[in-house]
Structure formats: C-alpha cells, structure tokens
Backbone as numpy.savetxt, mean C-alpha at the origin, in Angstrom:
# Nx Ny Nz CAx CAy CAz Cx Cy Cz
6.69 10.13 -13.13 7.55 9.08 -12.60 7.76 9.29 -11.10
7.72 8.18 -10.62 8.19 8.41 -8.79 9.30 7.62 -8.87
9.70 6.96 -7.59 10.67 6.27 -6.51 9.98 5.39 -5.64
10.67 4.38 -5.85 10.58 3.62 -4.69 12.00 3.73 -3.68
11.38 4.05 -2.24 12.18 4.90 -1.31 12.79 3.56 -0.45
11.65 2.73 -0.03 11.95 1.69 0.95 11.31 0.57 0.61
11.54 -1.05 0.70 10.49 -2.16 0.29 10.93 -2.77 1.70
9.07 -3.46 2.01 9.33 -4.24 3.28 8.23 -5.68 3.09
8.49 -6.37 4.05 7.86 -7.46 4.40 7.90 -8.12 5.38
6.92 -9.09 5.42 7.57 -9.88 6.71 6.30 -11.28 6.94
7.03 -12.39 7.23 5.63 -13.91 7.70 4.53 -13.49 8.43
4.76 -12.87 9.19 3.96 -12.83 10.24 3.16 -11.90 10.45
1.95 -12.07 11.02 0.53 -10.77 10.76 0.95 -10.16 11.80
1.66 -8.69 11.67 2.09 -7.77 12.72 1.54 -6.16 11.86
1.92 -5.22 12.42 1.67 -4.13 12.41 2.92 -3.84 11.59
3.83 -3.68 11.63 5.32 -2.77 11.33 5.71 -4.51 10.56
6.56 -3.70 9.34 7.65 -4.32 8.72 8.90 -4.50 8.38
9.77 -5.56 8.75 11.23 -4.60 8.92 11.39 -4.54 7.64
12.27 -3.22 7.04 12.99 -2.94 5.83 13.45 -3.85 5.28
13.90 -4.00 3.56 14.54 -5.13 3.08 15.84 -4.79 1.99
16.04 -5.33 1.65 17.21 -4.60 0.62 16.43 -4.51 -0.67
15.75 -5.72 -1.11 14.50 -5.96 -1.90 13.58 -6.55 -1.70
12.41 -6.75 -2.36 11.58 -7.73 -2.34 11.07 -8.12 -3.60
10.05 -9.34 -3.63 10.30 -10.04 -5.32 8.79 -10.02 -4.76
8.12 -9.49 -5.93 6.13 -9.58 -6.28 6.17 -10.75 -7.41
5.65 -11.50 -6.80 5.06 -13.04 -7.39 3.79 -12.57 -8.12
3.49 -12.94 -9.71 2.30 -13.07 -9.97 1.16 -13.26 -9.86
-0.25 -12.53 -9.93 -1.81 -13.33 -8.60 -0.89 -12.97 -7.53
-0.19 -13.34 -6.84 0.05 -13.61 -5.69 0.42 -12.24 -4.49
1.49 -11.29 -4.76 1.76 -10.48 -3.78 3.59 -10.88 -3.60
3.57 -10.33 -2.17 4.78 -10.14 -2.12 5.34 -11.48 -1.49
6.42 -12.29 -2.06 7.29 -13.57 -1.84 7.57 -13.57 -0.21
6.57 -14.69 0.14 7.38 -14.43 1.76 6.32 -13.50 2.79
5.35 -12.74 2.21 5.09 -11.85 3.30 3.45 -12.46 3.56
2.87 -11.92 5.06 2.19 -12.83 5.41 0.69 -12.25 4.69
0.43 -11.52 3.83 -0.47 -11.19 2.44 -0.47 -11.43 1.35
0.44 -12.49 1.16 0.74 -13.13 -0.24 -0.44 -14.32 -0.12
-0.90 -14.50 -1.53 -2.16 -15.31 -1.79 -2.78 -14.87 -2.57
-3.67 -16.01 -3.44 -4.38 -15.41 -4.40 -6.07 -15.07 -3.74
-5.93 -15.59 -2.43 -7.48 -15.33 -1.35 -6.88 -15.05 -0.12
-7.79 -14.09 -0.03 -7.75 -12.44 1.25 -6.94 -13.65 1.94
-6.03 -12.52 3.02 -4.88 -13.12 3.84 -5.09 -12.35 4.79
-5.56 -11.27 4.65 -6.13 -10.17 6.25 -7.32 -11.12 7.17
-6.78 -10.89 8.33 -7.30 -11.45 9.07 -9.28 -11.20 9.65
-9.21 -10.18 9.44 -10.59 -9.94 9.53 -11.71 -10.21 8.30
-10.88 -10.59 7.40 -11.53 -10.66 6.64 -11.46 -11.60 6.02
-10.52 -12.43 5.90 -10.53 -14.09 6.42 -11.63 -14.69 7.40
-12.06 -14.30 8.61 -12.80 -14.10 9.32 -14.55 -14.57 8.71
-14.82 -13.36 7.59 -15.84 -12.82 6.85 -15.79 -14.02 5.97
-14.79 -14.43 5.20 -15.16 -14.97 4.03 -14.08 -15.45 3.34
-13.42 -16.39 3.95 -11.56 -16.74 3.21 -11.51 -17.24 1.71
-12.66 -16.88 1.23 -12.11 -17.42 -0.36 -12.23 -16.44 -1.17
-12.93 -15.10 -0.18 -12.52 -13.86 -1.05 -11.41 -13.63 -1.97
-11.41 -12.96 -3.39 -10.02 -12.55 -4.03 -9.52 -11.58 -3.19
-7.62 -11.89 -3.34 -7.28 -10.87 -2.59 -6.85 -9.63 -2.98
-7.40 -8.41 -2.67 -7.14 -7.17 -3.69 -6.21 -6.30 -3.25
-5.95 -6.96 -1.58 -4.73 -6.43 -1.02 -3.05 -7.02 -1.26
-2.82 -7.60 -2.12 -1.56 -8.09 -2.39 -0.20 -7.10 -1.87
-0.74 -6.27 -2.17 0.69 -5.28 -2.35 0.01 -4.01 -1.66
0.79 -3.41 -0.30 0.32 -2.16 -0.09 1.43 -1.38 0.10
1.10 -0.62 -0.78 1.96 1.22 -1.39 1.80 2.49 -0.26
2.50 2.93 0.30 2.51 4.34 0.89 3.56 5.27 0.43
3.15 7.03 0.26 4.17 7.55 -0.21 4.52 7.87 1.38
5.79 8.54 1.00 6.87 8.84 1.49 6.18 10.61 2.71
5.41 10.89 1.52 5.03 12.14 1.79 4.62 12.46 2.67
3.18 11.24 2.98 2.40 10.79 4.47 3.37 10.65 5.93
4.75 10.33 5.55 5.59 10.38 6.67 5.97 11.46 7.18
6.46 11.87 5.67 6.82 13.26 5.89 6.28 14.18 6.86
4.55 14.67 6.13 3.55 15.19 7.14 3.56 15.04 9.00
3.63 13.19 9.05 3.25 12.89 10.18 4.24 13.05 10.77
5.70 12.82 10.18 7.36 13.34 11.30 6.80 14.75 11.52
6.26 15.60 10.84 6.07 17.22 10.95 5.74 17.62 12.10
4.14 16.71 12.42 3.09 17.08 13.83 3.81 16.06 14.62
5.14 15.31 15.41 5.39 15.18 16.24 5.21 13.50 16.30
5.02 12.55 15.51 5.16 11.29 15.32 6.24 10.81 14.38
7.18 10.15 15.32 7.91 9.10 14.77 7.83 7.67 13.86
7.58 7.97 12.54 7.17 6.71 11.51 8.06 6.96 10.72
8.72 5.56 10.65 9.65 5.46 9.74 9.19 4.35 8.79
10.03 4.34 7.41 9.75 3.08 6.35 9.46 2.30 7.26
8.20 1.11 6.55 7.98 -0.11 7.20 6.99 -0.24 8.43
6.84 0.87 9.14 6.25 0.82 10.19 4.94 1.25 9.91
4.24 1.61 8.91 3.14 1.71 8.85 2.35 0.44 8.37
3.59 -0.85 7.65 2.82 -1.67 7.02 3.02 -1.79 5.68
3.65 -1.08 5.23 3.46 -1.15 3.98 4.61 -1.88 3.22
4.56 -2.13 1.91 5.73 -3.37 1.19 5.95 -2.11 0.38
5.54 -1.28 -0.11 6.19 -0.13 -0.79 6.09 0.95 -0.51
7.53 1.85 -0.12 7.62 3.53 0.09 7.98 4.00 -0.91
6.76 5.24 -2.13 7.44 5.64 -2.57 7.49 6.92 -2.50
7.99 7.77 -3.15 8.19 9.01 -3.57 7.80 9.52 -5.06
7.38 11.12 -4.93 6.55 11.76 -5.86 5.77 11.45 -7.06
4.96 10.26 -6.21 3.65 10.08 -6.97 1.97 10.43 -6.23
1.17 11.05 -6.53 0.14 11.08 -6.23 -0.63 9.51 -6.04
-0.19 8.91 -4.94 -0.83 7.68 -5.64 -2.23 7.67 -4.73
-2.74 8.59 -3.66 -3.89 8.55 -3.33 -5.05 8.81 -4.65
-4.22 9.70 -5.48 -5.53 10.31 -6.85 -5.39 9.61 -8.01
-4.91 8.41 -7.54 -4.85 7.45 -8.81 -6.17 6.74 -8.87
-6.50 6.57 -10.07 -7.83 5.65 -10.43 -7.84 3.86 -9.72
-8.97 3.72 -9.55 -8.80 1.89 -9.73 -8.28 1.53 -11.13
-7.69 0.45 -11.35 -7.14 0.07 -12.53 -5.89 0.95 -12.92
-5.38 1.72 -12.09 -3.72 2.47 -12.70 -2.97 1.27 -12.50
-2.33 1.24 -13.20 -1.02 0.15 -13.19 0.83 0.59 -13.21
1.21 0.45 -12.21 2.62 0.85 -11.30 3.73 -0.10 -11.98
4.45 -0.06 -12.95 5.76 -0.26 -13.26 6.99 -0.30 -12.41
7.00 -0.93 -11.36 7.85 -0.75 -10.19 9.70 -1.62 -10.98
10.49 -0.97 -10.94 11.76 -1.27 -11.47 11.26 -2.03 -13.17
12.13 -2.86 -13.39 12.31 -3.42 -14.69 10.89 -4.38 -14.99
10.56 -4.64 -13.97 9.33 -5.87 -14.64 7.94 -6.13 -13.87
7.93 -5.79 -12.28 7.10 -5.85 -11.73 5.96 -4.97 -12.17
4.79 -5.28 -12.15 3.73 -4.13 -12.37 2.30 -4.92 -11.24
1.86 -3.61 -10.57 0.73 -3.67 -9.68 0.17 -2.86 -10.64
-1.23 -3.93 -10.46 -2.52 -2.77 -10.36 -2.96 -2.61 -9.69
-3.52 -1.06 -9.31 -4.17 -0.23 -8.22 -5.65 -0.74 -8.08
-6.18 -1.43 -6.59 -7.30 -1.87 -6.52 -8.18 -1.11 -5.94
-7.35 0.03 -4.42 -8.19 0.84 -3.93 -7.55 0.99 -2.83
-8.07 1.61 -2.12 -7.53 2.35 -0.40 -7.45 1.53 0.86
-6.51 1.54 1.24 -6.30 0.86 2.79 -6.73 1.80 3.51
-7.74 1.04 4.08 -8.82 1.27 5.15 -7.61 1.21 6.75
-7.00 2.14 6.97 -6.45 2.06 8.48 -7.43 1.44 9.27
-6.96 0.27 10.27 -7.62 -0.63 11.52 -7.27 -0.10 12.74
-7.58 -0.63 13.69 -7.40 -0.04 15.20 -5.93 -0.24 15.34
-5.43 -0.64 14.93 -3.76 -1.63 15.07 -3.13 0.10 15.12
-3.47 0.66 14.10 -2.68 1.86 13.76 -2.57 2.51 15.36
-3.50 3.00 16.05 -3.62 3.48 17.15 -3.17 3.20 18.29
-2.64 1.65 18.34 -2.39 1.22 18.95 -0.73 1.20 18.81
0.26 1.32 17.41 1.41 1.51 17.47 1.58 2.98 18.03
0.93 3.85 17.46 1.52 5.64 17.97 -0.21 5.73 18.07
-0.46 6.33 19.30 -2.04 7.13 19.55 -1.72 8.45 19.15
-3.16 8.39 18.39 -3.56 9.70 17.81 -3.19 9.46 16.28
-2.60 8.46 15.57 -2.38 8.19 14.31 -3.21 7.78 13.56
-4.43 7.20 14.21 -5.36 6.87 13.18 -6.30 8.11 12.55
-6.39 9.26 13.96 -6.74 10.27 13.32 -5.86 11.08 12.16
-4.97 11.30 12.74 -4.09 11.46 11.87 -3.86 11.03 9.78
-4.44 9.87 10.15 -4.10 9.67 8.82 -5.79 9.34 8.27
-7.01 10.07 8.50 -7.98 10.08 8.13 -8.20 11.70 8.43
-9.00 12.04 7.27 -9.51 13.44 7.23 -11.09 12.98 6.28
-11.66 14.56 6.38 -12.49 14.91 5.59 -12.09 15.98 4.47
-12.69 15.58 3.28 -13.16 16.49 2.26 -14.16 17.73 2.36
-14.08 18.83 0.94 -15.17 19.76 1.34 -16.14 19.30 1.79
-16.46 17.69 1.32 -18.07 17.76 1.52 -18.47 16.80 2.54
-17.67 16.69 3.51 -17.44 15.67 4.87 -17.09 14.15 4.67
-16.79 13.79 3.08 -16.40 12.89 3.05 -15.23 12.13 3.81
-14.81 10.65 4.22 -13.66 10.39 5.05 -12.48 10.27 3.98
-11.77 10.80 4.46 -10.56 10.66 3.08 -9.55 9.61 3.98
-9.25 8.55 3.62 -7.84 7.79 3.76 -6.92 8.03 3.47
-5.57 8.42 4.22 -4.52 8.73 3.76 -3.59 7.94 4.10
-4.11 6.14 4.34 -2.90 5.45 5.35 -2.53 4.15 3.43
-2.61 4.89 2.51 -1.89 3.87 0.85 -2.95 3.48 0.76
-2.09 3.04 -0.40 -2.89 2.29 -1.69 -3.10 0.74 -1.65
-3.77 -0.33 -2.00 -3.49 -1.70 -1.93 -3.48 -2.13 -3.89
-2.75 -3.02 -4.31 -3.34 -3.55 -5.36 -2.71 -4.91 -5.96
-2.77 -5.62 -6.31 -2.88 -6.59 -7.26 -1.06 -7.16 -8.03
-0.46 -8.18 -8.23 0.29 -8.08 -8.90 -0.19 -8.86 -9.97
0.11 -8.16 -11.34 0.05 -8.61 -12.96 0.90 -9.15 -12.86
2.48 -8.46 -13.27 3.49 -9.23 -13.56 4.71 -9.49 -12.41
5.50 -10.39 -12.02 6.16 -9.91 -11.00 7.81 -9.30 -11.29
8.54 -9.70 -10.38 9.77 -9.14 -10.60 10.08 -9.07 -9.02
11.58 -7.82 -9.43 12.25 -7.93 -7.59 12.52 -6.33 -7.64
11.86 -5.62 -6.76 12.35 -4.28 -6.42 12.77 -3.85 -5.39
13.45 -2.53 -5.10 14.72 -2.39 -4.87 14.26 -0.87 -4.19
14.95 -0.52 -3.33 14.81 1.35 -3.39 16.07 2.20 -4.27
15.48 3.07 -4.99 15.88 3.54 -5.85 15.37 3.06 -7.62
14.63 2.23 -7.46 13.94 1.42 -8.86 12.86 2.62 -8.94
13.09 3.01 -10.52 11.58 4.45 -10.83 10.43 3.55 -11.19
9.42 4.33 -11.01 7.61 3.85 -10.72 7.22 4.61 -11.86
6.77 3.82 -13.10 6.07 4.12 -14.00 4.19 4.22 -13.91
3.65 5.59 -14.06 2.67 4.92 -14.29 1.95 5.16 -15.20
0.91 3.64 -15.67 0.17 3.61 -16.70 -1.96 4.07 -16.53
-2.53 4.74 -16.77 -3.90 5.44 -16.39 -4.22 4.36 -17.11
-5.12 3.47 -16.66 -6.73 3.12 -18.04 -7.88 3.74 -18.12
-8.21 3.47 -19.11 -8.98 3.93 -20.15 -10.51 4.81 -18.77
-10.59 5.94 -19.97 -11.56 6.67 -18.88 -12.77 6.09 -19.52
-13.84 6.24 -18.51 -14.01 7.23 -17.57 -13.34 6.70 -16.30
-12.51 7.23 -15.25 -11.99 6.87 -14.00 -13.10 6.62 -12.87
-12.52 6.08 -12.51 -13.08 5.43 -10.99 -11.97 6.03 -9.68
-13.02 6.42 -8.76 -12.36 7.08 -7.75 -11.73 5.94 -7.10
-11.12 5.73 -6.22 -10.30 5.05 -5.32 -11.20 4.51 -4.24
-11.54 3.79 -4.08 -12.55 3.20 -2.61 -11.68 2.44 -1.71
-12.41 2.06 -0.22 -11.53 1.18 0.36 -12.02 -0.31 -0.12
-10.49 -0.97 0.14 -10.61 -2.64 -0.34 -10.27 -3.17 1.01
C-alpha cells in the first residue's frame, strides 16, 4: 500500500502544476480540467506526430521519493513542479509492470501504461535536472526516473492522504517502457 502525498493539475500546457486540495480522474479520459485530459494524445509533440494517437498519458504519477533524492543533491522541487497529477509515497511504482492497476482512494483506478520520458522543459525549470533524473543500469541501459504515466479505468476524486492499492496482472510481466 502507498499514499497519495499531493494531487495537481492545471488547463494549460506548462511545466509545473499548482497543488490542489483534490482532483477527480474522469473515465478514458484523465484528469477533469487538466490540459492531458482526452481520450487522444494531448502532449504537444506528439500531437504534432499524430493527434489521433490513444492517449496513454492520462494520468502522470511521481513518488515522493524522487524529490526526496533530488532536495538531497541541492535542487529545490516541490509537489507539482515536476508535472505530475499524482505524489505518492511508498510505492515502487518505477518496478511496476505495464498493466498494474493503482486503486487511488475509494474508486478511482489507473492503469500503468509506462514511463515518462523527461523533455527538455525539465532543464529548463532547474539545470542539471534532466540529468538528474535519468541514469544508467548495470548494463548501460537509460533508466527514467522522472514517473509513471497511465490510463484511467474507473474514475473518482482523490485527495492527499487517500491509500494506493495495488493490483499486478497476470504474468509473465512486462517491463515498463517509455510512452
């Protein structure tokens, strides 16, 4: 079980999100109000590419932890400012499969589609953050560490302090890719 620490949103295609008291995940759709809600891609570059793409970014998740780290080495990121509509706490949600499904308070549930690919934007709020939140593995792979994106099944309205259930499907697992 985790936490949800902070929920954000906002109309407009910006970098940072201000905090909310809650926010409500619309079905297909994403988050009520925020400028990635849609049932076809709402990111701009990729709108760009192909606007009738499905959108697999509905909902993007960061833990708490990633802040943690980055307040450590000398950057100031607080909830919201990375982008994200959900902060939570003590879940592994980078080592979650595609297809995990997130129980966020009483009714909402995301499914996990895959990794947010950090953009130049990041670098441009705090330099040196995009490195920051990309590494390599033993085997030089790029590891993403800037959340999760995924999908809303069912919706609902969450809250900080609402616990994060989660549900695994069926193996064999699928690693996490970027969406």
């Amino acid at each position: 079980m985790g936490t949800v620490i902070a929920v954000s949103g906002a109309p407009g295609h910006r970098f940072s999100k201000p905090t909310l008291a809650s926010i409500r995940l619309l079905k297909g759709l994403g988050v009520e109000g925020d400028a990635h809600c849609g049932e076809t891609v709402k990111h701009r570059s990729r709108v760009a590419v192909d606007p009738t793409q499905p959108n697999l970014r509905q909902v993007h998740l960061l833990h708490a932890e990633l802040l943690d780290e980055l307040n450590a080495t000398g950057f100031d990121v607080a909830p919201g400012q990375m982008g994200e509509n959900v902060l939570t706490r003590g879940l592994d949600l980078l080592g979650l499969p595609v297809g995990a499904r997130l129980r966020l308070g009483e009714d909402a549930v995301v499914e996990i589609t895959g990794l947010r690919n950090p953009c130049a934007q990041i670098e441009t709020f705090r330099p040196g953050l995009l490195a920051a939140v990309l590494g390599r593995d033993a085997q030089g792979r790029v590891v993403r560490k800037a959340g999760i994106m995924g999908i809303v099944l069912e919706g609902g309205e969450i809250r900080p302090g609402d616990a994060i259930a989660v549900t695994l499907p069926a193996e064999p697992h699928r690693a996490l890719e970027r969406v």
